[in-house]
N, C-alpha and C positions, 0 to 999 in steps of 0.2 A: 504441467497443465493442471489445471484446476479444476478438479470431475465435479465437483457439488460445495453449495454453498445454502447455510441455511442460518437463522439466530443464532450466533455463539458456537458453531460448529464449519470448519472448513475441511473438504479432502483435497489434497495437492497428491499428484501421481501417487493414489492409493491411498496415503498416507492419511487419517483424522488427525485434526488438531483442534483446539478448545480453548486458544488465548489468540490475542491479536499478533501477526505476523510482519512478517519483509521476506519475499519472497524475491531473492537472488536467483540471477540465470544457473547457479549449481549448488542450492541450497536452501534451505527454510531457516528463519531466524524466530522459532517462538517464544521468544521470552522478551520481544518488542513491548514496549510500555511506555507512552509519554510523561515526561515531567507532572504535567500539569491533567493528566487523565482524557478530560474532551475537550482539548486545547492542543492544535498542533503547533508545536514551534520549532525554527528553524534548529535549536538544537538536538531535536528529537529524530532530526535525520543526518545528522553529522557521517553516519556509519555510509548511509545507505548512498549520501552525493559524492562518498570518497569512491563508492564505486564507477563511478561516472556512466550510469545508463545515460539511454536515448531519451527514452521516457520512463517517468514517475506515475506509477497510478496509484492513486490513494485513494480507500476506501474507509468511507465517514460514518461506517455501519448500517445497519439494518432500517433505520428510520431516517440516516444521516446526520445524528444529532453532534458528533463531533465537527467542531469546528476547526477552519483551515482560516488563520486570516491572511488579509492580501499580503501583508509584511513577509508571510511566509512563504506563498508561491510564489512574489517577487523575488525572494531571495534562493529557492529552485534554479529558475529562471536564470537571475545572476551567474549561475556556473554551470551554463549552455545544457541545462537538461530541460525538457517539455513537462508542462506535466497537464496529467486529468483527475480530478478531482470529483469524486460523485458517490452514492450511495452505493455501497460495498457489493451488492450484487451486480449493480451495472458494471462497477470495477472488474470483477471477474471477468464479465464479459469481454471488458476491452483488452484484461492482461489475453487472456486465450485467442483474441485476434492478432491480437498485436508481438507476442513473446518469441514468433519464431522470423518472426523477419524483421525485429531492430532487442536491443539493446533494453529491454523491458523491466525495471524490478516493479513490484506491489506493495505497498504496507496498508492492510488491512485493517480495521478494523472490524470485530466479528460480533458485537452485542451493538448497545444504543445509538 
């Protein structure tokens, strides 16, 4: 669960972190980084679609300034996973709706 989320700081059950994440159904991956910084592209999630969640929430930071292009969600999409894409605190909200009754991972972003 995700207790708090604020600029460049996240708690997941208890736990502070201070870089962008993937939050696995039994695990935190903080050392998430994309290729290209605020540009998401489909290889930047290679890890997280071998997991085969239900849904993908990604979160595009604090202002939402990273960008997601279609090429990428389509390609989510492509390997029957859902996704939501939105400004990192709303993301929060939907992983903690959503994490205990399907198949949920996150990757966050925590700054721009």
């Amino acid at each position: 669960m995700i207790n708090s989320y604020k600029f460049g700081v996240i708690v997941i059950d208890g736990k502070q972190y201070r870089s962008d994440v993937v939050i696995y159904p039994k695990r935190v991956d903080d050392h998430w980084w994309r290729k290209e910084g605020h540009l998401l592209l489909p290889g930047d999630l290679e890890k997280v679609t071998k997991e085969k969640p239900t849904l993908l929430v990604i979160g595009t930071g604090s202002p939402g300034l990273m960008k997601v292009p279609l090429a990428t969600s389509e390609w989510i999409r492509s390997k029957g996973i859902e996704v939501k894409i939105e400004p990192t605190q709303r993301a929060c909200q939907i992983y903690n709706q959503l994490h205990k009754s399907k198949k949920v991972i996150a990757a966050l972003h925590l700054t721009c």
